[in-house]
GUKOL-744083 format. One record per atom (N, C-alpha, C): x, y, z negated. Coordinates in pm, whole numbers, plus 50000, padded with zeros to 5 digits. Each point is the difference from the previous one (the first is absolute). Example, Ala and Ser with C-alpha at 12.3 -4.5 7.8 and 13.67 -1.06 7.14 Angstrom:
<sites>
513194943149220/499115011950000/500905012050000/499655010550072/500825011949994/499235010949927/
</sites>
This chain:
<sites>
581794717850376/498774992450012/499265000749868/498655000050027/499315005749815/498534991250057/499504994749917/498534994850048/499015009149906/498864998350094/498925009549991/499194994249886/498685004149954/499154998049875/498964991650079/499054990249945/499264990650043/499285007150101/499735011649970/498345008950015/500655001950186/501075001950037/500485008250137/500324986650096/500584989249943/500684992150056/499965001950123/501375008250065/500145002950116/502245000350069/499854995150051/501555000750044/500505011450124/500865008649940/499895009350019/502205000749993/499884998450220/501895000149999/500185015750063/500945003249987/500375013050029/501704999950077/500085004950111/501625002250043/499885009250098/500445009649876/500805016650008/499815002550211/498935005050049/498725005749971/498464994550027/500324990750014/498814988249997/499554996149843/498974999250040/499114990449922/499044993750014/499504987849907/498734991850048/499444996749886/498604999650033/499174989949826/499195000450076/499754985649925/498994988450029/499844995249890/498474996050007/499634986049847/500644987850004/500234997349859/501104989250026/499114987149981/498505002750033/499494989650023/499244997550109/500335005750125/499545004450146/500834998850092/501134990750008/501305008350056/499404993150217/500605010950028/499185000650164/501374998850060/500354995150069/501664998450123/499095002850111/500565014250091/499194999650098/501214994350129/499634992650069/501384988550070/500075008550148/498835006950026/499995010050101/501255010349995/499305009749870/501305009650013/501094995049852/501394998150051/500934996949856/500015005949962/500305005149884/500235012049938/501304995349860/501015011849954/500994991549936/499484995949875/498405007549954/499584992249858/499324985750017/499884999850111/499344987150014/501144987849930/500815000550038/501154990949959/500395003449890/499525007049892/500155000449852/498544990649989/498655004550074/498624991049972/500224986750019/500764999350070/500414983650035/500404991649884/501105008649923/500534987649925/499195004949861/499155010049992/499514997449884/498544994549961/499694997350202/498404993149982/500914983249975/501114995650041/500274984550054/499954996349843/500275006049917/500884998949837/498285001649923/499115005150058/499175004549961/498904985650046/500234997150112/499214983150035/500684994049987/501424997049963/500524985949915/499664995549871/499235005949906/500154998349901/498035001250002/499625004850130/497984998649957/499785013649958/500345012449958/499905008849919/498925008650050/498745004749974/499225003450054/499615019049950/500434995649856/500345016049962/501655000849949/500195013050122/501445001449932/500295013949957/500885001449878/500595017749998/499915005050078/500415016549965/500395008350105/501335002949994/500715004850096/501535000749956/500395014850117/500835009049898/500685013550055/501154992650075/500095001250117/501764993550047/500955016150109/501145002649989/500865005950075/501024990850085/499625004650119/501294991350064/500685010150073/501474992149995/501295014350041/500734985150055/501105005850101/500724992550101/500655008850115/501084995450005/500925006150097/500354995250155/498554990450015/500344990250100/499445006750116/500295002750117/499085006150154/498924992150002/498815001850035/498784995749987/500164993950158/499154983949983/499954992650164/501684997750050/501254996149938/500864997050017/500244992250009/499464989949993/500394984349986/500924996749910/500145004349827/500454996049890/499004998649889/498964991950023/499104994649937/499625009949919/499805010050003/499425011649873/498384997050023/499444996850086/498614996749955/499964984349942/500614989050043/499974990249893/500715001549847/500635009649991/500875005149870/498405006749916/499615007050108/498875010149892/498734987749978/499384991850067/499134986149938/501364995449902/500764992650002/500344997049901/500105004949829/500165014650045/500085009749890/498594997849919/499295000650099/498305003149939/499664990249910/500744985550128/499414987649936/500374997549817/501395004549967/501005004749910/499235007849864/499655008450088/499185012549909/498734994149912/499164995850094/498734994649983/500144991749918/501224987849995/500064985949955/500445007349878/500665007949961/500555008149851/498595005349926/499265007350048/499345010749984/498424987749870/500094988250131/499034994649968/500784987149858/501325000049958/500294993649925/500254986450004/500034994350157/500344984350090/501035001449997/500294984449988/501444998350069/500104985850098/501045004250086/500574989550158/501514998950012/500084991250062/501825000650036/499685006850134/500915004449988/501095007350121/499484993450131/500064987050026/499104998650096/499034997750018/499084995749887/498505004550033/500005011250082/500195011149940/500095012749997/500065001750173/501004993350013/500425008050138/498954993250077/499814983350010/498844995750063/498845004350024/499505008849846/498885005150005/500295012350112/500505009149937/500855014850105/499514992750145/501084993050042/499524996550116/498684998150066/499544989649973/498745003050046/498945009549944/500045004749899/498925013549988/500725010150114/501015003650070/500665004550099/498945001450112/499284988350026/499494998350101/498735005650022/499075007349880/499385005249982/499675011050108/501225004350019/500235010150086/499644997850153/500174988850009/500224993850145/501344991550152/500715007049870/501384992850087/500094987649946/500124991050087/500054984149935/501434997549992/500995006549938/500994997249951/500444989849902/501714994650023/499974990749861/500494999349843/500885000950005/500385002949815/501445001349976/500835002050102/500925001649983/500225014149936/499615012750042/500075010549931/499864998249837/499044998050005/499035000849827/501124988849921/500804990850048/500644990349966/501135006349919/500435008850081/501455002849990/499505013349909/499145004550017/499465009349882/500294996849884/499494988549965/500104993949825/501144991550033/500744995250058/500734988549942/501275007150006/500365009950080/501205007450064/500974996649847/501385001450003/500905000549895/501195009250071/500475009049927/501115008849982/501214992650086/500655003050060/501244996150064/499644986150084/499054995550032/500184987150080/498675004750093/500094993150126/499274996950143/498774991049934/498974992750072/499044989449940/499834995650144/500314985250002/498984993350100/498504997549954/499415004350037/498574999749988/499014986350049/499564991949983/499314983050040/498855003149952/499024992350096/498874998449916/499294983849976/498935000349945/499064984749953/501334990849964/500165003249858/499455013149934/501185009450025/499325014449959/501345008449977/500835000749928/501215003650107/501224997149871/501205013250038/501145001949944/500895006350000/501014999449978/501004997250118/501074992349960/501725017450040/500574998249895/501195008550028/500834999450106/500195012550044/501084996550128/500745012850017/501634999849951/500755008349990/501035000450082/499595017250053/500125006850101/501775008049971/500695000250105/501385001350049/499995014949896/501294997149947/500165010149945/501395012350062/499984996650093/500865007050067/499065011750170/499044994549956/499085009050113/498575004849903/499395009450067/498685010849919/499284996050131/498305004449936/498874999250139/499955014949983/499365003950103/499575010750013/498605001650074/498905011549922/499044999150085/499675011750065/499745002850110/499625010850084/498554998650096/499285008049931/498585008350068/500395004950153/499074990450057/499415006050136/499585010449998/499575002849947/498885018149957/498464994550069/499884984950005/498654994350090/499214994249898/499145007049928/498704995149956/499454987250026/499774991749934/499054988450014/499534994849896/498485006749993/499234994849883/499234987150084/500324989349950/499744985750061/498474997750014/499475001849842/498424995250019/499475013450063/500195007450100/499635009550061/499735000650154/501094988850055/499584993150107/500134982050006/499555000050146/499944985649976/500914988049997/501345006050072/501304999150032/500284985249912/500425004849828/500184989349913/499034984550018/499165003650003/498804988649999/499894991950132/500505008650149/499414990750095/501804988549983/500945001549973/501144994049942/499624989849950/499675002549869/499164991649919/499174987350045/499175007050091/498904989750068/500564996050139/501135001850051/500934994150112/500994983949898/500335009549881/500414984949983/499544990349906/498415008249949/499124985349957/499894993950083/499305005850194/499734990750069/501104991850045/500845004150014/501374997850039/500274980749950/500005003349821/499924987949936/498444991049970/499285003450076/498634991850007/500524993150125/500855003150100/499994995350190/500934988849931/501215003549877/501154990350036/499394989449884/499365004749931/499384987249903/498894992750107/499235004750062/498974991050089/501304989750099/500865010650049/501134988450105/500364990949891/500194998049881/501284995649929/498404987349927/499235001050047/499044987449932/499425008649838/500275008249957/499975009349893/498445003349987/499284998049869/498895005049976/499965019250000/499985005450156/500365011650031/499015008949921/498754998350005/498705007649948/500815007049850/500584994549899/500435001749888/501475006049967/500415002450109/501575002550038/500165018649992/500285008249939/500155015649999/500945007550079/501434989349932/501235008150018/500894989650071/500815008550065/500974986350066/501204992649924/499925007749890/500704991949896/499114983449999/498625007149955/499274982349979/500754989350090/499535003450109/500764990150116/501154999149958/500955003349984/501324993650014/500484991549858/498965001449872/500144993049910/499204986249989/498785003850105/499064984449994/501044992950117/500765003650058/500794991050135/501174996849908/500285008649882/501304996649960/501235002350074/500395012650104/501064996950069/500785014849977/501094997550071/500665017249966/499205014250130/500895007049928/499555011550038/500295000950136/501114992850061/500404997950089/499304990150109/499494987049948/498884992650058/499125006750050/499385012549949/498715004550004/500095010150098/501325008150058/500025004650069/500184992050169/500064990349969/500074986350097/498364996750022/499444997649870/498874998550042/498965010450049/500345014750021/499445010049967/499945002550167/501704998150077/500144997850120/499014991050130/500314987949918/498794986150058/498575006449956/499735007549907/498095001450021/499395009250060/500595012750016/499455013349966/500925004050165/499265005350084/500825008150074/500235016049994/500565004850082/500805014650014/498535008550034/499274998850059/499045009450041/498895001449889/499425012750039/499135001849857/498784994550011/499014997549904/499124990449988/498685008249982/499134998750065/498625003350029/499374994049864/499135007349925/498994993249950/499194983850004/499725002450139/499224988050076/501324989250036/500965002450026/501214993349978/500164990449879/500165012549896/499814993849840/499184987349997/498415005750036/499134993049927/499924985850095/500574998050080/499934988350115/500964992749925/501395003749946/500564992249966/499884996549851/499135007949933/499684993849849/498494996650018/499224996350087/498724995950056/498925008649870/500215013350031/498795006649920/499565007650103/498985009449900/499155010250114/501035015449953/499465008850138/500935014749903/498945005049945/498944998549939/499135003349865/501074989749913/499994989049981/501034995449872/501625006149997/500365002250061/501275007850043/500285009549940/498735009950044/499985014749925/499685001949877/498664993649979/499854999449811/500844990049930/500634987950057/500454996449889/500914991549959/500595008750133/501795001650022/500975013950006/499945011350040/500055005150077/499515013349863/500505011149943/499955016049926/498735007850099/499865007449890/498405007050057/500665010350106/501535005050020/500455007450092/501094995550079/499434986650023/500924990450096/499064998950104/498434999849980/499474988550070/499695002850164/500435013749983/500205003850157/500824999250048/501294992950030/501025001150001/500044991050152/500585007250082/499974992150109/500944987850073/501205002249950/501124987850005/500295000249849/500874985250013/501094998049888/501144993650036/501255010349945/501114990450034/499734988749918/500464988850001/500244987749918/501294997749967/500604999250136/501264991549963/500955012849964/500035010750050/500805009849937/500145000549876/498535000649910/500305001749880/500354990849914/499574985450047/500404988649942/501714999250007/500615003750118/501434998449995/500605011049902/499555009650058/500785006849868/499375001349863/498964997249932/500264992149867/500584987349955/500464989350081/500824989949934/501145004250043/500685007550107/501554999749992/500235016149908/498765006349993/500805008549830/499614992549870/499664988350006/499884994649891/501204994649949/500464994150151/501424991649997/501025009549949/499845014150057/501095008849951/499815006549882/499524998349922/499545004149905/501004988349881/499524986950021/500534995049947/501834992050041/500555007650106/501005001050016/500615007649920/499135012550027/500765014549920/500424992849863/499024992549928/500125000449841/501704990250031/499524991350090/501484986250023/501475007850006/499535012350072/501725004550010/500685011549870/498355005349942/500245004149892/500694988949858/499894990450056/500444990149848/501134994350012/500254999150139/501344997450068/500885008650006/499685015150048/501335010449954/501154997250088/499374998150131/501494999950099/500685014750015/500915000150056/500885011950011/499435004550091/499414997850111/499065011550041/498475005350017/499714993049850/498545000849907/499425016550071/499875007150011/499875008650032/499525001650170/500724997950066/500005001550169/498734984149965/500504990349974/498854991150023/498245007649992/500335001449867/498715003749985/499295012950040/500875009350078/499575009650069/499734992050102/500594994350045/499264989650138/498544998049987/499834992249899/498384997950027/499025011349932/500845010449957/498795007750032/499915011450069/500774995750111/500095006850139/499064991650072/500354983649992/499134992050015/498464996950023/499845006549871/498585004949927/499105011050071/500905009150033/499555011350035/499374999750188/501164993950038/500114994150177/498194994349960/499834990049928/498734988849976/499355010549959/499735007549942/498575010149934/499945009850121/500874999750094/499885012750051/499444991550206/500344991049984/499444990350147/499514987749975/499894991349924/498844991449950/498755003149903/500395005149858/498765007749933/499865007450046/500575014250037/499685010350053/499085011249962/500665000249915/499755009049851/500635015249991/501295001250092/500585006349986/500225012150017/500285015350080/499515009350028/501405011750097/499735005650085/500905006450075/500895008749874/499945006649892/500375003849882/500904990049943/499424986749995/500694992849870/501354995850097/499774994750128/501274994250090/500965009750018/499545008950016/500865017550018/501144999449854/499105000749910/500554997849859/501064990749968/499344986850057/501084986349922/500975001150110/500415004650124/500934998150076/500505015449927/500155009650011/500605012449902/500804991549877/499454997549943/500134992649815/501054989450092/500024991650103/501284992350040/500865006050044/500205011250074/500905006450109/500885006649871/499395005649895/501085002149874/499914995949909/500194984150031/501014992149892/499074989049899/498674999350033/498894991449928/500444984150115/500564991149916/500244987150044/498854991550054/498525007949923/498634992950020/499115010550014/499054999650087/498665009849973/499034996050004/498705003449942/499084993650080/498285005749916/498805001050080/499565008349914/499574992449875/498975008449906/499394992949884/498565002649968/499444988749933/498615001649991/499124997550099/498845003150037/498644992550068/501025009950116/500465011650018/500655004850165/498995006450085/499865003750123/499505011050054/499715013149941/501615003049966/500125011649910/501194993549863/500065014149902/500444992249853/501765001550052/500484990249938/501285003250024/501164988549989/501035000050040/500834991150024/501014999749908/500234986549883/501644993649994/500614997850008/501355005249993/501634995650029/500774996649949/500724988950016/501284996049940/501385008550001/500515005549935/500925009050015/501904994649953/500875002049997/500684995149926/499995014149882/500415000549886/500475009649898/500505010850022/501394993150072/500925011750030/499485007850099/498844997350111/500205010050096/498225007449965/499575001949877/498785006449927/499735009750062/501115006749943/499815020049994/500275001950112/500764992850138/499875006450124/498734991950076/499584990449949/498824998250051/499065005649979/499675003749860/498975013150032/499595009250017/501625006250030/499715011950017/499684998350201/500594994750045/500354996650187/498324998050021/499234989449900/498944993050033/498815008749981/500465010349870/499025012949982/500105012150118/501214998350087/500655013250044/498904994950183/500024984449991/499654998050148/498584995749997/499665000149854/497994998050062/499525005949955/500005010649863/499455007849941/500555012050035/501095003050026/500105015049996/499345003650166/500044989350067/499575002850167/498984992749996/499025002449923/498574992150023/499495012749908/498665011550045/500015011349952/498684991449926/499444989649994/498464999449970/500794991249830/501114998949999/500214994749871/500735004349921/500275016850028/500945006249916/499004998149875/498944999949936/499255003149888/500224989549938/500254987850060/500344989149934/501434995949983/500925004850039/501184992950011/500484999449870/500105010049897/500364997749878/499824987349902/498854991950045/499514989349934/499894990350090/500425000450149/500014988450087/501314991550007/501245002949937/501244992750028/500655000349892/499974985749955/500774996849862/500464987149960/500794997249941/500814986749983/499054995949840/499994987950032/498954994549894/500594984449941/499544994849889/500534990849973/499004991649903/499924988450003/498804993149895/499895003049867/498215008149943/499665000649866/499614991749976/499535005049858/499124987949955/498235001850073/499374990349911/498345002750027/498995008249903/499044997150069/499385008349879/499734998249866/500525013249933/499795001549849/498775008249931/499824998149895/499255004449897/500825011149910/499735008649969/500655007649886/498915008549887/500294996349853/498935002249905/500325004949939/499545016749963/500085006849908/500274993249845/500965001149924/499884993649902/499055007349909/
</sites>
């Protein structure tokens, strides 16, 4: 990375055989088509309006990465973060770690996926050898150490999914804002002000478990019409669409509700099980927690429904030899799936798991070299300075 002379000020990223420049005082996100520099523009316009900056440097950047592009391992929230990183150096600021990621996050959105911050989170706060439960208002990061007698493993679908590319991520999104506007209006809840269904279950104060009780009593099984919506939150669908509702939602002709509401509080619940049996360390720490994220996977794949004829193909393979848990990872429809493995049975798992989806799947021989690998927690992102 090298910054440019006053006279050019232009930012200018390059990855081996791409390239892009733009003025680094113009920066344009076109939300139509993504493109992977956009998500370097992201975090270096967000870093660039946190601070007011109206003229900024120019900056030379290279980016290199070994990650499959549209995999669902956050490499486009990894590359905003980077930028955000770059920019915040370049210009001589400084933030903690979670500013940082807060900011990341929402300059993210620039793009158009109304995503939340868990990626960009675990970007900066990540630490070497330990798991993170991730919380938010405010954010925090709490340790959670993972069985040392079993490895994850991750394996590529060979299924593409660049998220802000369709609408997929977002109508999710806007299933379970409305989702938690229906159970805050049932629950007496000032609903108008309500986002996420977290809100609700912290203004009621109840468990995660309550809420799937209450989620039962409000919201039924069938999907919900627009005019549905707006009858039961007494608006018009002009207020609906502008100003509720993503600029590539607003056609959207049903919404599940209660699907997605159930399965975000009972993976919330398992989520924070997982950390319970991780601290506990029963003797069969392992099979438990492959449970729920078999669990997990059953719920992303028939309540969210996120999931993809590829990824189920995959996580039942990754179980049949010897993964105690599967289940996929990331935003899904496409990207690729995690497994719990035990240690000892590694090397015949990947070779059985490489031998039965990659070597007999001809559209992913180009990828298989970099689609199946046992992985384990780094740290986050660093800085490194020429002395």
């Amino acid at each position: 990375m090298a910054t440019e002379g006053p006279a050019t000020r232009r930012v200018q990223v390059a990855e081996h055989p791409r390239d892009f420049s733009t003025s680094a005082n113009h920066i344009c996100i076109d939300k139509t088509k993504p493109l992977w520099h956009h998500y370097f523009l992201c975090g270096f316009k967000g870093i660039q309006e946190h601070f007011g900056i109206s003229k900024l440097t120019g900056m030379n950047c290279l980016v290199d990465g070994n990650i499959p592009p549209s995999s669902g391992l956050s490499s486009s929230s990894a590359l905003v973060c980077c930028a955000g990183l770059v920019t915040l150096i370049v210009l001589g600021m400084n933030l903690s770690k979670v500013e940082l990621a807060e900011i990341c996050a929402k300059s993210e959105r620039y793009i158009g996926t109304e995503g939340g911050g868990m990626d960009q989170s675990i970007s900066f706060l990540a630490e070497e050898g330990t798991a993170k439960l991730i919380e938010f208002s405010p954010l925090r990061a709490t340790d959670v150490k993972l069985p040392s007698e079993a490895v994850f493993v991750i394996a590529h679908s060979c299924v593409e999914m660049n998220k802000a590319a369709t609408s997929h991520f977002n109508i999710r999104v806007m299933e379970c804002r409305l989702a938690a506007k229906l159970l805050a209006k049932y629950k007496g809840l000032q609903w108008d002000k309500v986002l996420r269904l977290e809100e609700v279950q912290t203004k009621l104060g109840i468990s995660l478990e309550e809420m799937l009780l209450v989620t039962e009593n409000a919201l039924h099984a069938e999907p919900y019409s627009p005019e549905e919506i707006c009858r039961c939150l007494g608006i018009s669908l002009e207020e609906l669409r502008t100003q509720i509702l993503s600029s590539n939602t607003q056609d959207v002709l049903t919404f599940k509700l209660y699907q997605r509401a159930k399965h975000v509080y009972s993976e919330a619940a398992r989520v924070l099980q997982f950390k319970k049996i991780c601290e506990e360390a029963p003797d069969n720490m392992v099979q438990l927690l492959g449970e729920l994220m078999n669990q997990s996977h059953r719920s992303c794949r028939d309540m969210y429904e996120c999931s993809c004829p590829e990824l189920d193909q995959l996580v039942d393979i990754c179980r049949n030899f010897g993964a105690k848990g599967s289940r996929l990872t990331g935003a899904g429809w496409g990207g690729c799936t995690v497994s719990i493995v035990p240690a000892d049975m590694l090397p015949n798992f990947l070779t059985n798991v490489h031998e039965a989806y990659y070597q007999r799947n001809s559209s992913s021989i180009a990828l298989e070299k970099q689609s199946l690998f046992a992985t384990k927690p780094g740290g986050g992102a660093l800085v490194f300075l020429e002395a």
